[in-house]
VEXMARZA-386050 format. One record per residue (C-alpha): residue number from 1; x, y, z; chain. Coordinates in nm, 2 decimals, padded with zeros to 4 digits. Layout:
BEGIN
[r NUM [X Y Z] "A"]
...
END
This chain:
BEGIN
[r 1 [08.21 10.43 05.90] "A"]
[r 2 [08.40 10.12 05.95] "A"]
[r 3 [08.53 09.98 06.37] "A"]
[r 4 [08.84 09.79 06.38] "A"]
[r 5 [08.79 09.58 06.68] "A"]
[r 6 [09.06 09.34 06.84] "A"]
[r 7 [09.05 09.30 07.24] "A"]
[r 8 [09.20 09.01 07.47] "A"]
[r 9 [08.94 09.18 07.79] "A"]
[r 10 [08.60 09.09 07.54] "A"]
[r 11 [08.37 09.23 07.85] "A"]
[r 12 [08.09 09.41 07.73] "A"]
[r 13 [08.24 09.34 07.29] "A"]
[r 14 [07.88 09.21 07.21] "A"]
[r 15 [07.66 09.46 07.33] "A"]
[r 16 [07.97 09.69 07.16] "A"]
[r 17 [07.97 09.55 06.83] "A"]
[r 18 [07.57 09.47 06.81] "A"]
[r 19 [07.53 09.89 06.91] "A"]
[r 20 [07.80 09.97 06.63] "A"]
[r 21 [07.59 09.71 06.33] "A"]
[r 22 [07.25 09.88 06.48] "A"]
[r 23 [07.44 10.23 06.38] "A"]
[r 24 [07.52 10.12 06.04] "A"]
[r 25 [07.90 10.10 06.09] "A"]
[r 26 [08.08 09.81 05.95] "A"]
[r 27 [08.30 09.59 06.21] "A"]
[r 28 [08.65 09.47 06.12] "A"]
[r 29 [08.78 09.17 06.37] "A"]
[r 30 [09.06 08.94 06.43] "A"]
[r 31 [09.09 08.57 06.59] "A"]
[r 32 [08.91 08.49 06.91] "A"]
[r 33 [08.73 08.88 06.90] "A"]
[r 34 [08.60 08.79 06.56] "A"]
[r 35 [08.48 08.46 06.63] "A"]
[r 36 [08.27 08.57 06.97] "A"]
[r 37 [08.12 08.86 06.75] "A"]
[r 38 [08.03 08.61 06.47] "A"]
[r 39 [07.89 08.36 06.77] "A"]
[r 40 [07.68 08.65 06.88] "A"]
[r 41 [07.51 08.67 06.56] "A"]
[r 42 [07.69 08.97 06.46] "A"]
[r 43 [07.81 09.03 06.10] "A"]
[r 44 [08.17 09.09 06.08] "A"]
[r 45 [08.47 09.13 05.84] "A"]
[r 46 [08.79 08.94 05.94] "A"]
[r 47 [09.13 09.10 05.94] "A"]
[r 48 [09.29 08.92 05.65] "A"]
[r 49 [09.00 09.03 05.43] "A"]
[r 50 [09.16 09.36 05.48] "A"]
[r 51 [09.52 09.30 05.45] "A"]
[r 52 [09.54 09.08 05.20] "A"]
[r 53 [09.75 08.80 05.35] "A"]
[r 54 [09.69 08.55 05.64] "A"]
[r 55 [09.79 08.59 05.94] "A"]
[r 56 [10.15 08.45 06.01] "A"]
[r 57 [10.39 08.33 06.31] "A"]
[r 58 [10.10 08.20 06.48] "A"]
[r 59 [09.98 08.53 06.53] "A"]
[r 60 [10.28 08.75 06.55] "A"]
[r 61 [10.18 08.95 06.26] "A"]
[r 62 [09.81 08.96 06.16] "A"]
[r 63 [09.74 09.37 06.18] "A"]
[r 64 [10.08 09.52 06.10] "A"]
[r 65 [09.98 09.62 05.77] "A"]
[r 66 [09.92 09.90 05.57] "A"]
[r 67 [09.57 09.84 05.50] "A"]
[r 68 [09.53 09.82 05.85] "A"]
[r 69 [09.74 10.16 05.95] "A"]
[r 70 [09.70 10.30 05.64] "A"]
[r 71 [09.32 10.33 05.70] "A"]
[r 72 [09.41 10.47 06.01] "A"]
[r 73 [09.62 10.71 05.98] "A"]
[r 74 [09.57 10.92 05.70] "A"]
[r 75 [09.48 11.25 05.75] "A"]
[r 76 [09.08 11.36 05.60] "A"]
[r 77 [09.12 11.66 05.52] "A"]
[r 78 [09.48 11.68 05.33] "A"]
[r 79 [09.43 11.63 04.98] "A"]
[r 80 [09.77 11.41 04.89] "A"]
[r 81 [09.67 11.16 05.20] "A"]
[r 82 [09.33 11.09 05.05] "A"]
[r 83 [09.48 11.04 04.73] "A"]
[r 84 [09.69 10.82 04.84] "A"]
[r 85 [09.43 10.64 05.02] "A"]
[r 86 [09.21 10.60 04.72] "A"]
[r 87 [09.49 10.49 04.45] "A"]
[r 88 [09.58 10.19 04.68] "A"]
[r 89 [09.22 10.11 04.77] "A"]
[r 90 [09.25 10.11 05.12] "A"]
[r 91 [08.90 10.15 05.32] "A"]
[r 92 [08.94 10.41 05.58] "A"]
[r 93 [08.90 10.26 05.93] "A"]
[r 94 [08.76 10.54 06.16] "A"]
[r 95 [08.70 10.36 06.55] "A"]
[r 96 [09.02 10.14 06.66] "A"]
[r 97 [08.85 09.93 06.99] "A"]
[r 98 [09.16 09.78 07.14] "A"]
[r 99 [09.31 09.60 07.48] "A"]
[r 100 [09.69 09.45 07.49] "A"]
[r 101 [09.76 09.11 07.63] "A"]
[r 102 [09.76 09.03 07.92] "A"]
[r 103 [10.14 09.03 07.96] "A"]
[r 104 [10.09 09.10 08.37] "A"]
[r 105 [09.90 08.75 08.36] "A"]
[r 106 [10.17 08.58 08.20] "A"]
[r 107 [10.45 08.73 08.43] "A"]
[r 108 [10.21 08.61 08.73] "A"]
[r 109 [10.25 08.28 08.62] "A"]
[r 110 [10.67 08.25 08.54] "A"]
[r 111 [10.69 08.07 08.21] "A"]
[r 112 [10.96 08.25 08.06] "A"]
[r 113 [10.80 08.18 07.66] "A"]
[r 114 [10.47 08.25 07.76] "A"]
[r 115 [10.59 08.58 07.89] "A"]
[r 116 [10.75 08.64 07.58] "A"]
[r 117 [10.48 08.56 07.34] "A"]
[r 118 [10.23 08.81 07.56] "A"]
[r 119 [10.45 09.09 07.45] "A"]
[r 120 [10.17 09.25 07.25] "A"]
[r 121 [10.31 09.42 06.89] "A"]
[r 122 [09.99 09.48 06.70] "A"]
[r 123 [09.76 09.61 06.97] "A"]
[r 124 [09.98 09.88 07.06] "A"]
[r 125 [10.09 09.95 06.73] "A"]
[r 126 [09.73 10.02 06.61] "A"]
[r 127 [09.63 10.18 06.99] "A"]
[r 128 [09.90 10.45 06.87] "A"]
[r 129 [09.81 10.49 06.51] "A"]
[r 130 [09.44 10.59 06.62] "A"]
[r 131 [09.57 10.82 06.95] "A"]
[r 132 [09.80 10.98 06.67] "A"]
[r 133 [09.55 11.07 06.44] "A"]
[r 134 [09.28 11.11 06.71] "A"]
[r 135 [09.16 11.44 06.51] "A"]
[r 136 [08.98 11.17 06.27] "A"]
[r 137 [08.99 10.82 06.43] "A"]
[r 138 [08.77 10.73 06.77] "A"]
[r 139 [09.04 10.47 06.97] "A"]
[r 140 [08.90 10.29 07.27] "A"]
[r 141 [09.10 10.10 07.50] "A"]
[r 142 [08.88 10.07 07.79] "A"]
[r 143 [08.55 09.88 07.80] "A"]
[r 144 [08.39 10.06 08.07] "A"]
[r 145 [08.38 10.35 07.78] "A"]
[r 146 [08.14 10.14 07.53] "A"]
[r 147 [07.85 10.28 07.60] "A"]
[r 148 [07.97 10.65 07.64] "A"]
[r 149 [08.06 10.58 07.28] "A"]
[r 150 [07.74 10.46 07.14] "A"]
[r 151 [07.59 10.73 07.30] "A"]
[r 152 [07.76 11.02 07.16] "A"]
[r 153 [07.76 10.82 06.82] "A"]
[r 154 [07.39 10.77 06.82] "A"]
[r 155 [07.36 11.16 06.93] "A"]
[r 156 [07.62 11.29 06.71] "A"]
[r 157 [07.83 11.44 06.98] "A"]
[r 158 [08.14 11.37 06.92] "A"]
[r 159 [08.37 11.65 06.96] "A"]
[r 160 [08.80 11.73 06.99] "A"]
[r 161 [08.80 11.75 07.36] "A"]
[r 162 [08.65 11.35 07.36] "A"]
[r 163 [08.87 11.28 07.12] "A"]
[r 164 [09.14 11.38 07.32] "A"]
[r 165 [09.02 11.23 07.69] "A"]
[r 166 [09.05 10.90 07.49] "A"]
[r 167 [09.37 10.93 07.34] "A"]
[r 168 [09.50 11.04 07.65] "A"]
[r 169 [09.39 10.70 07.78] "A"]
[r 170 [09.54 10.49 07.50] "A"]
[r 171 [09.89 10.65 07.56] "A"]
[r 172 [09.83 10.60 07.94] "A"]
[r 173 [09.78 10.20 07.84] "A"]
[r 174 [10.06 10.18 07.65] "A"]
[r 175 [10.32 10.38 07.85] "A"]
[r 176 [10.22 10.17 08.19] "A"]
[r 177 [10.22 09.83 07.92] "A"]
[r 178 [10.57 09.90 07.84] "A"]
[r 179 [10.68 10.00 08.18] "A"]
[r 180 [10.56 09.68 08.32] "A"]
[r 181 [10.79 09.50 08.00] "A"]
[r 182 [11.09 09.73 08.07] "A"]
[r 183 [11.06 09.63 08.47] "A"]
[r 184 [11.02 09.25 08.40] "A"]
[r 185 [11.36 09.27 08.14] "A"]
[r 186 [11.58 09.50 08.36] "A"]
[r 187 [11.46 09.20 08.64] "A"]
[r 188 [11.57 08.96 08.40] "A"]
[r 189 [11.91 09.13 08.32] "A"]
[r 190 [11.99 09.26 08.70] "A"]
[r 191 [12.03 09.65 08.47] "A"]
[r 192 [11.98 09.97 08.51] "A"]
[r 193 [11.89 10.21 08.20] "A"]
[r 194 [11.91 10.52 08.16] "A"]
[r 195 [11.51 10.55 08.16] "A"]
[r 196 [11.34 10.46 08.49] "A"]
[r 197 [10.99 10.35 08.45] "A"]
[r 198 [10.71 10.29 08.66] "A"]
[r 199 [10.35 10.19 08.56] "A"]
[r 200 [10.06 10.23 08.86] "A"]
[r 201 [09.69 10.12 08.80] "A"]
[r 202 [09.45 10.32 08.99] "A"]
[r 203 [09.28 10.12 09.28] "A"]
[r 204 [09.11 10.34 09.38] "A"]
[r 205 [08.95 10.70 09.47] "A"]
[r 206 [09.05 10.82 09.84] "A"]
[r 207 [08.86 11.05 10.08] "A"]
[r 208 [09.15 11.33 10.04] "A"]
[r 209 [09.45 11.33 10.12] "A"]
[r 210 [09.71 11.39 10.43] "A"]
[r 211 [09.51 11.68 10.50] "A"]
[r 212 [09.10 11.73 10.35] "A"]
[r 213 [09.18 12.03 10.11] "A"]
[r 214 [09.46 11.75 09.96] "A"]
[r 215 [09.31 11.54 09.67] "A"]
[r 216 [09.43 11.14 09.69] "A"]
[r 217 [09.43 10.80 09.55] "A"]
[r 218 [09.54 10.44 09.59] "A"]
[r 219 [09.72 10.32 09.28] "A"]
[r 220 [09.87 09.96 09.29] "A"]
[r 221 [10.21 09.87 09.13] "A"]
[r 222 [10.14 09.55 08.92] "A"]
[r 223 [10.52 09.41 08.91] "A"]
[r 224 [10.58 09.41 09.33] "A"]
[r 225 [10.41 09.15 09.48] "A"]
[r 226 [10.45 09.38 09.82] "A"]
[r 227 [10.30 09.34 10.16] "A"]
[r 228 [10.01 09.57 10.09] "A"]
[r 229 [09.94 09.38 09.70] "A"]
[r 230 [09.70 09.09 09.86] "A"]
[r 231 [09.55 09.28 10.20] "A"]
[r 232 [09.21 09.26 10.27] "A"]
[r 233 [09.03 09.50 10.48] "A"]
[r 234 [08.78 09.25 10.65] "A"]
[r 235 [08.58 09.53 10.90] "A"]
[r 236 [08.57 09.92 10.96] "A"]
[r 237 [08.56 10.19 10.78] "A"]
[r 238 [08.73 10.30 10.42] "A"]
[r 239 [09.06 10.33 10.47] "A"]
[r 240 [09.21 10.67 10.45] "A"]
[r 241 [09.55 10.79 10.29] "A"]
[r 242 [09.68 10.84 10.63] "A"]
[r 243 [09.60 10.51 10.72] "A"]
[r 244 [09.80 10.38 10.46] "A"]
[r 245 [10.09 10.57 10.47] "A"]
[r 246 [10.16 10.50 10.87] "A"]
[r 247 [10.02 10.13 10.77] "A"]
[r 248 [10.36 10.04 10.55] "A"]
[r 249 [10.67 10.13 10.81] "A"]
[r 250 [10.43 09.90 11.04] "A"]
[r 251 [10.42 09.61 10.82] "A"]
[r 252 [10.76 09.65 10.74] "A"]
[r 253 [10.90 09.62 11.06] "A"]
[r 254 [10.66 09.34 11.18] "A"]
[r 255 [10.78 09.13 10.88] "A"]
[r 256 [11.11 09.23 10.97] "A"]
[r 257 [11.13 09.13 11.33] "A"]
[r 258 [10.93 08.80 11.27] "A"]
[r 259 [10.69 08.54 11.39] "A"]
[r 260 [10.49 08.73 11.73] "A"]
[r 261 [10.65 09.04 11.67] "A"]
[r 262 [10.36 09.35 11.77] "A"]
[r 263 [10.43 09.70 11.64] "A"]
[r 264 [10.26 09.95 11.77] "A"]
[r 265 [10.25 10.32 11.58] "A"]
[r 266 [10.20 10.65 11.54] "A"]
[r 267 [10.23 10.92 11.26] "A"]
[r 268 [10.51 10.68 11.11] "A"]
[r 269 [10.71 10.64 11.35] "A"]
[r 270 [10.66 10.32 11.65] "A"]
[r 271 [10.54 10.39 11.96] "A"]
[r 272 [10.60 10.02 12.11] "A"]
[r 273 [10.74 09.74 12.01] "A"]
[r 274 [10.80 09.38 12.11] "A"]
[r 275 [10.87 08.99 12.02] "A"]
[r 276 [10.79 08.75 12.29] "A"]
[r 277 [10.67 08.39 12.28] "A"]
[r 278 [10.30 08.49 12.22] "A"]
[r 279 [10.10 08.77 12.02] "A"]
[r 280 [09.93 08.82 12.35] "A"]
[r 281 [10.24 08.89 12.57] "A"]
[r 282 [10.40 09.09 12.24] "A"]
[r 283 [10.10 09.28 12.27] "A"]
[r 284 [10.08 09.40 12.64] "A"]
[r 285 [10.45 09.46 12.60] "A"]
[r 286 [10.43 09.72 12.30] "A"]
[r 287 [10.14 09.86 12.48] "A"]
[r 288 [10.34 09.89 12.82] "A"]
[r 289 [10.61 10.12 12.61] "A"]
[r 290 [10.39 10.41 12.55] "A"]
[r 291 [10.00 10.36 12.66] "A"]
[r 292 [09.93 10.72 12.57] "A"]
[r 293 [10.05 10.73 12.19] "A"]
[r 294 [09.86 10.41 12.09] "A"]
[r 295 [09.54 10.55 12.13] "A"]
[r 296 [09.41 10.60 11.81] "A"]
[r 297 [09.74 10.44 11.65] "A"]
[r 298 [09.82 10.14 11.42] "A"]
[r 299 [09.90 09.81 11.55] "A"]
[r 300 [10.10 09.54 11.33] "A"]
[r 301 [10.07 09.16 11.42] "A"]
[r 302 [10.32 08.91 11.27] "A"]
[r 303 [10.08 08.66 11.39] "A"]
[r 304 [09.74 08.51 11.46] "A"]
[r 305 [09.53 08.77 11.68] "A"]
[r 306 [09.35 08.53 11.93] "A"]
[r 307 [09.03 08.62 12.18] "A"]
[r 308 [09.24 08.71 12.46] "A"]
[r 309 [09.49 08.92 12.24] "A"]
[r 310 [09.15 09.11 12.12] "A"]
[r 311 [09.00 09.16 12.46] "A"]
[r 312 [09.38 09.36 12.55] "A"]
[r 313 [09.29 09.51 12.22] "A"]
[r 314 [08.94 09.64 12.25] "A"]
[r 315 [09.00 09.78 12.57] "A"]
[r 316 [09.15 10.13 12.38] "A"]
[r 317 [09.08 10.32 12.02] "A"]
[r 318 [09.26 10.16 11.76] "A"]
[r 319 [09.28 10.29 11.39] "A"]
[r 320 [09.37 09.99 11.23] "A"]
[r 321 [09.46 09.58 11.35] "A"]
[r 322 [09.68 09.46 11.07] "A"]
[r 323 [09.74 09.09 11.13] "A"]
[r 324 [09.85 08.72 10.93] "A"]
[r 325 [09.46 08.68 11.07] "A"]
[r 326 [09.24 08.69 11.35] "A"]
[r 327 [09.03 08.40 11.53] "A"]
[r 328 [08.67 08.38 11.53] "A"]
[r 329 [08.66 08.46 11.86] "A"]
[r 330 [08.87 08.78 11.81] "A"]
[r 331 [08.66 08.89 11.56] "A"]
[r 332 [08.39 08.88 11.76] "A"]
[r 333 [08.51 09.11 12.01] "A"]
[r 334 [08.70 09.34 11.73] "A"]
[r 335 [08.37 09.39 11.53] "A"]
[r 336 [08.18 09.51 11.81] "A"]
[r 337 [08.36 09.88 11.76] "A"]
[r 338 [08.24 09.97 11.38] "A"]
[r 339 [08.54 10.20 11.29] "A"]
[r 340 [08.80 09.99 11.39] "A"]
[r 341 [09.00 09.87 11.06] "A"]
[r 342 [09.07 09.52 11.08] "A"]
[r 343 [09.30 09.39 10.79] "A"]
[r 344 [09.48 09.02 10.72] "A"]
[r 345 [09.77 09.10 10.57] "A"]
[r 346 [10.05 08.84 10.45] "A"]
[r 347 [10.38 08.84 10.59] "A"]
[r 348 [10.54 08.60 10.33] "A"]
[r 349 [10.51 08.83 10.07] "A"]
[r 350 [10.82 09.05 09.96] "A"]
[r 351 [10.89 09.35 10.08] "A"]
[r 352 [10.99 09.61 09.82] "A"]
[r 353 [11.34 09.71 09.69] "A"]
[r 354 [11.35 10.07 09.65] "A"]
[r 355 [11.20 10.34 09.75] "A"]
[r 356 [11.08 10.67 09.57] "A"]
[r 357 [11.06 11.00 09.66] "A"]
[r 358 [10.92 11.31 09.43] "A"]
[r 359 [11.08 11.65 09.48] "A"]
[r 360 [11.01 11.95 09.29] "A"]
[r 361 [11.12 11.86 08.94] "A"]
[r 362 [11.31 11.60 09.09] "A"]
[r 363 [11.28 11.22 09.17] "A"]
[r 364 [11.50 11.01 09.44] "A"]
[r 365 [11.54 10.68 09.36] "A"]
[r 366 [11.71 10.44 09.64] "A"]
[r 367 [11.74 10.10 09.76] "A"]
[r 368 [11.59 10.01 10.05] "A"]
[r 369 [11.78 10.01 10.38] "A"]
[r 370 [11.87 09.62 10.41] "A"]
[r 371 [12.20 09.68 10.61] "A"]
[r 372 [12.31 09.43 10.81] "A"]
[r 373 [12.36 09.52 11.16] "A"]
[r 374 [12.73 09.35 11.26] "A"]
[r 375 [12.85 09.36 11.59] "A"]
[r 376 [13.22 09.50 11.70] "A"]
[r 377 [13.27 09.57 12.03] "A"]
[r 378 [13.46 09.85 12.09] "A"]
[r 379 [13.51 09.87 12.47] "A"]
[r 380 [13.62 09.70 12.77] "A"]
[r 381 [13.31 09.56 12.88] "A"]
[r 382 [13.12 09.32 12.62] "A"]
[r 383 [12.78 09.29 12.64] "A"]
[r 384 [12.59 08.97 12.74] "A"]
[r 385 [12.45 08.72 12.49] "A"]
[r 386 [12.07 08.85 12.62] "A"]
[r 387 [12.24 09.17 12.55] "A"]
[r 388 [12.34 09.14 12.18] "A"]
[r 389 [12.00 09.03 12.13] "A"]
[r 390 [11.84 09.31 12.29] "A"]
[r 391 [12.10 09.56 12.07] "A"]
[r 392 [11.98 09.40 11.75] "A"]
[r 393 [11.60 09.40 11.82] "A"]
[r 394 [11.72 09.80 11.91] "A"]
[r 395 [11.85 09.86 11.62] "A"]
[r 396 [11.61 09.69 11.39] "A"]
[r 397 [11.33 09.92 11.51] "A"]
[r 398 [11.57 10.25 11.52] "A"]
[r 399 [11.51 10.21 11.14] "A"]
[r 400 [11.16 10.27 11.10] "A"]
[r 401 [11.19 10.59 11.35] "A"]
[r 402 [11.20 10.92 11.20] "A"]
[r 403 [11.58 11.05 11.22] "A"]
[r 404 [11.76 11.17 11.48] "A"]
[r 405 [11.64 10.82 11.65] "A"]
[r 406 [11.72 10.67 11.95] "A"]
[r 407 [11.56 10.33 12.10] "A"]
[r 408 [11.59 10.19 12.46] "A"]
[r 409 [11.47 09.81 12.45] "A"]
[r 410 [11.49 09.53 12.72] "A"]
[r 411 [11.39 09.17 12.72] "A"]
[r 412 [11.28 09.21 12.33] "A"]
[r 413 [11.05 09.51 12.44] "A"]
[r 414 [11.11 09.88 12.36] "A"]
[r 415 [11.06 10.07 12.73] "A"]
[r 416 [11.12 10.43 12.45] "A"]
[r 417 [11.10 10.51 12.11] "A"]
[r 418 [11.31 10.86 12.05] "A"]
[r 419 [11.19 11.04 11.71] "A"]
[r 420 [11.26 11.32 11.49] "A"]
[r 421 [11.50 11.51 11.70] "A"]
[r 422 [11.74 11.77 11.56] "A"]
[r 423 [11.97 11.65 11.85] "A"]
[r 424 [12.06 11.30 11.89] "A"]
[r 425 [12.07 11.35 12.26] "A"]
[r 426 [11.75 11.51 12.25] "A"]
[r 427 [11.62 11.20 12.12] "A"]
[r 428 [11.70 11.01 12.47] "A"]
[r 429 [11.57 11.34 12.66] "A"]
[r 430 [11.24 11.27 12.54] "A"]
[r 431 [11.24 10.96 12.61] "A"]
[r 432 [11.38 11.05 13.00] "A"]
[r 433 [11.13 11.29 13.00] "A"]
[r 434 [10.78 11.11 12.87] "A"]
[r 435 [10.88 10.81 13.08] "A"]
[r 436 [10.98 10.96 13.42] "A"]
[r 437 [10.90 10.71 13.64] "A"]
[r 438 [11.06 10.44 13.42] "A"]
[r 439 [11.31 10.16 13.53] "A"]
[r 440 [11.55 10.16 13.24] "A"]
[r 441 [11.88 09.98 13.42] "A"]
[r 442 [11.98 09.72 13.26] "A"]
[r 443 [11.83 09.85 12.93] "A"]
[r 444 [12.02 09.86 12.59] "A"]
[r 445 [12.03 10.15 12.38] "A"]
[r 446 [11.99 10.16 11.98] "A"]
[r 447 [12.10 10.49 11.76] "A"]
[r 448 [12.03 10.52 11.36] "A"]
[r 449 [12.35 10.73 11.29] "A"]
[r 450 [12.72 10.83 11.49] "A"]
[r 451 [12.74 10.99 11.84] "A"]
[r 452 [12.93 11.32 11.74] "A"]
[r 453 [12.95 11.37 12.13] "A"]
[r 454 [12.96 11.19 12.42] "A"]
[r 455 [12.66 11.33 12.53] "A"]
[r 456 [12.43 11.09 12.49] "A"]
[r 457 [12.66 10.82 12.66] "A"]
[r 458 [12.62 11.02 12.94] "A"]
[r 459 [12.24 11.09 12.98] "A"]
[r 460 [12.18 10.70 12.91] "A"]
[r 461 [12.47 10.60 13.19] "A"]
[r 462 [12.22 10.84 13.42] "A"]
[r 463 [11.94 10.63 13.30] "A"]
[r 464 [12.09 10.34 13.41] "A"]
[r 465 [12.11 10.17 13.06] "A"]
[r 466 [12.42 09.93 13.02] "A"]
[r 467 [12.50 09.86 12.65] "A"]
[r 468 [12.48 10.06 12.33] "A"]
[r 469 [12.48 10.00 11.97] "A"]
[r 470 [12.52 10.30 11.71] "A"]
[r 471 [12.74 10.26 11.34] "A"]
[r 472 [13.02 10.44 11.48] "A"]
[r 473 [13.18 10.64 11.20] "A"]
[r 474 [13.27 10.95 11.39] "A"]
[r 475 [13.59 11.16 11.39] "A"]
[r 476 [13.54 11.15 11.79] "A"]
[r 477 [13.41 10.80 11.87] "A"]
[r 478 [13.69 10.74 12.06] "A"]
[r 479 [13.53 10.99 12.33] "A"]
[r 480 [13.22 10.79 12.33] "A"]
[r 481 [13.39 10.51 12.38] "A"]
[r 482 [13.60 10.60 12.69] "A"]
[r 483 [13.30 10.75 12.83] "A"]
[r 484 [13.18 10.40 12.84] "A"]
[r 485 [13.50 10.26 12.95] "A"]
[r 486 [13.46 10.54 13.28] "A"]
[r 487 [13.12 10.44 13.34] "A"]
[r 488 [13.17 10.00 13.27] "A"]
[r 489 [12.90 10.00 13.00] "A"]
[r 490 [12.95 09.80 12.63] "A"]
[r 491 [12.90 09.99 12.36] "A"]
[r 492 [12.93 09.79 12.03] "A"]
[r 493 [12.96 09.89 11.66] "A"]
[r 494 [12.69 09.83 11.39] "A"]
[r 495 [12.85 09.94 11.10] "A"]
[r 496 [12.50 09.98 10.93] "A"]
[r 497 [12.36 10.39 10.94] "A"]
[r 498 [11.99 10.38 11.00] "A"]
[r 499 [11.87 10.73 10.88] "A"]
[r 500 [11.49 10.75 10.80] "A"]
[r 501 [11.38 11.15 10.72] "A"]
END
């Protein structure tokens, strides 16, 4: 039997190549994977030995030859292929052990030729001559499967359904490779194809899923340097797929509002939220919206988490403290409750562009919801410079609540977070209604989408809140806007539709 072996990962290629010489199997290498084997003491066959010719275009082409794929891929037990194998005198080549470049490395570091030149030709060439005629050649891309494959070499136990678990894997490589080089060219070019294509690297196994009968894992998408890419989970437990998923919209929005911003949330939607001059006094503020729905939430700091901010902290059940990072003394009071998730997280990292969503034989693709909130006003009364700011801060949380949404902020603090009502009014009902004893005049209200009645103008003039923000849009605006002309409120247009299902 002869090994074709030509990796850029070499982990583990000596003890692979010294267990293939022990088994009597001749090893065929190129470049910097010969030369390590041959440094090891190994006996080896170089690549141009085979082919015939040197290699060329400092190393473009070394292995695209057909002593290379014609030992590959002819089939053993048709008559004509063998044939032709043995007129031309090529040496069958019957274990293909190969990794690509490391073209994510090279995009990491931005220079443009070197991201070219790590566009690996050969490797997956020869990775999908071996997977194609799997039947007859062993191909092994990953070196955490070395020693399964001296094993079942050494016992004889090599059989179709192996065969076939690594051929799947050699396809898997070489689909997510390309994806990662079609991604960094339609970057490059600002296009669209036809084809959208994604690669994700398993991270890791989870617990379960949204629910324990649910199976789950945490893959990582190599081309998005994304809020979540560079977290570290510095105390508690494992995080869970629940974690994660209500983890995200929190990030986002902290990121979003900015320096000192504190979101606190629940089952993806915010609970509390608020941007003050200090974590601390963000902080009590988020918690002063809704002290009942924390417990046992998330909590997102777009900031330094100091001692005090931690004593507030430790004082209820927290799932998870996301934050730029925490003081010494902060940790020290965090780490006292074991299952608390503490995680640094950086802010300055992008956020991502589009968002996906599988349906049943169907895939939504969109871009992210970077509107920009403007502000028209569209009555009589115009709201107050403290006011405007208030509207925006409104509406940039009314995004990351689940649709219909309504938000009722003050001061930079949300007093009520309305979510996932199938009546927009409904939406400020709840909050009326969870918050009885709540002062909300002089409060501004935020709405993700059009009032189609003046309903809701109504219920929040009862409230006592004085200025509203929604996109406007609506055949009938004009009756929520003289239902804030009777009453002397502001109401002012957005133009931007916040939606979030």
């Amino acid at each position: 039997m002869r090994a074709l072996i030509s990796v850029t990962d070499k982990t583990g290629i000596e003890e692979l190549a010294k267990g293939l010489k022990d088994l009597g199997i001749e090893i065929v290498s190129t470049g910097g994977t010969y030369k390590k084997i041959k440094d090891a003491g190994i006996d080896a066959i170089e690549i141009d030995q085979i082919t015939n010719f040197p290699e060329i275009l400092e190393g473009r082409v070394k292995t695209l030859s057909p002593y290379v794929h014609g030992g590959i891929l002819y089939k053993r037990d048709e008559k004509s292929h063998v044939d032709t194998i043995n007129d031309l005198d090529i040496k069958p080549i019957d274990i293909v052990v190969v990794n690509l470049y490391e073209f994510q490395k090279a995009l990491e570091k931005g220079n443009p030729d070197d991201i070219i030149e790590n566009i690996d030709i050969g490797g997956p060439s020869m990775v999908r001559s071996a997977a194609k005629n799997h039947k007859d050649v062993l191909i092994v891309t990953d070196p955490a499967d070395y020693n399964e494959l001296l094993e079942r070499l050494k016992n004889n136990d090599i059989d179709l359904d192996y065969r076939q678990g690594l051929a799947m894997k050699a396809y898997s490589l070489t689909a997510f490779y390309d994806s990662v080089i079609a991604r960094y060219f339609q970057e490059l070019t600002g296009k669209d194809s036809k084809y959208k294509t994604y690669g994700f690297e398993k991270e890791s196994d989870l617990r379960y899923g949204e629910n324990p009968g649910q199976a789950a894992a945490l893959y990582n998408d190599p081309f998005v340097k994304g809020l979540m890419d560079d977290m570290e989970v510095i105390h508690g437990k494992e995080m869970s797929y629940n974690n994660y998923n209500d983890l995200n919209p929190a990030l986002e929005l902290a990121q979003e509002l900015g320096e000192n911003a504190v979101v606190a949330l629940k089952h993806q939607s915010p609970c509390g939220v608020a941007q003050k001059d200090s974590v601390y006094e963000s902080y009590i503020k988020a918690f002063e919206c809704d002290s009942q729905s924390i417990f046992g939430g998330i909590v997102a700091v777009n900031g330094v988490v100091d001692g005090k901010t931690a004593g507030k902290m430790h004082e209820i059940f927290l799932e998870i403290i996301a934050a730029s990072d925490f003081s010494d003394e902060a940790l020290e009071i965090l780490q006292q409750k074991k299952n608390v998730r503490l995680v640094r997280v950086n802010f300055d990292n992008e956020t991502v562009r589009e968002e996906i969503r599988y349906l049943n034989g169907k895939v939504l693709i969109q871009d992210k919801d970077f509107g920009k909130d403007e502000v028209e006003v569209v009555t009589d009364a115009k709201p107050s410079e403290a006011q405007i700011k208030d509207l925006l801060f409104a509406q940039k949380v009314v995004k990351y609540v689940k649709s219909n949404a309504i938000v009722v902020a003050k001061d930079m603090q949300t007093l009520g977070c309305g979510a996932g009502q199938q009546s927009r009014v409904w939406a400020l009902e709840s909050i009326r209604d969870h918050f009885k004893d709540r002062d909300f005049s002089e409060a501004v209200l935020g709405s993700d989408a059009f009032f189609p009645f003046p309903d809701t103008v109504e219920l929040a003039h009862e409230m006592g809140i004085r200025s509203i923000i929604q996109p406007g849009g609506s055949i009938k605006d004009k009756d929520s806007i003289d239902k804030c002309n009777e009453y002397g409120m502001s109401m002012v247009f957005s133009k931007s539709r916040h939606f979030k299902h």
